[in-house]
Residue, then its C-alpha position, 0 to 999 in steps of 0.5 A: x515527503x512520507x513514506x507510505x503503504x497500502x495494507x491490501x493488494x486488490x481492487x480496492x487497495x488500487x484505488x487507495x493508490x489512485x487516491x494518493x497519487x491524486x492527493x501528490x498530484x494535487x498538491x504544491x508538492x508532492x506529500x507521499x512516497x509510495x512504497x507498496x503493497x502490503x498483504x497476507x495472501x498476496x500470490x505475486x509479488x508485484x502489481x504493475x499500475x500503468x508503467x510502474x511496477x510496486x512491490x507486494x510485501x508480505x505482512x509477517x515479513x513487513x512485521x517481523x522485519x526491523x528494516x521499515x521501522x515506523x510507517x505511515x499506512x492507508x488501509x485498503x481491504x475491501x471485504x469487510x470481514x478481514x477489514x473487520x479482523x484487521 
């Protein structure tokens, strides 16, 4: 299984979520971990989906952080103006 997390945090970044948990829900087992959120203007930090609650980490921490080492990424901005810069 690998770990992963969603660049982004809003409605769209949601919806990436659903998509994964769809893409382990149908499959023989499951094939992502999800981790969390992860983005630059968050004002919380966690988003609950459900009962489940998921951390938003904030991007120059995420980057700069040496913990998380080399991770898989599901990009989920929707505005596509910083998806552009991104």
């Amino acid at each position: 299984m690998k770990d992963i997390y969603i660049l982004g945090s809003g409605g769209f970044a949601k919806e990436v979520y659903f998509l994964i948990d769809d893409i382990n829900l149908n499959s023989e087992s499951p094939l992502y971990n999800f981790k969390g959120f992860i983005d630059k203007w968050a004002d919380i930090s966690e988003i609950a989906i459900g009962n489940r609650k998921f951390p938003i980490i904030e991007e120059d921490f995420f980057l700069n952080n040496g913990k998380y080492g080399s991770v898989n990424l599901a990009i989920g901005i929707g505005t596509p103006h910083i998806l552009k810069k991104v």
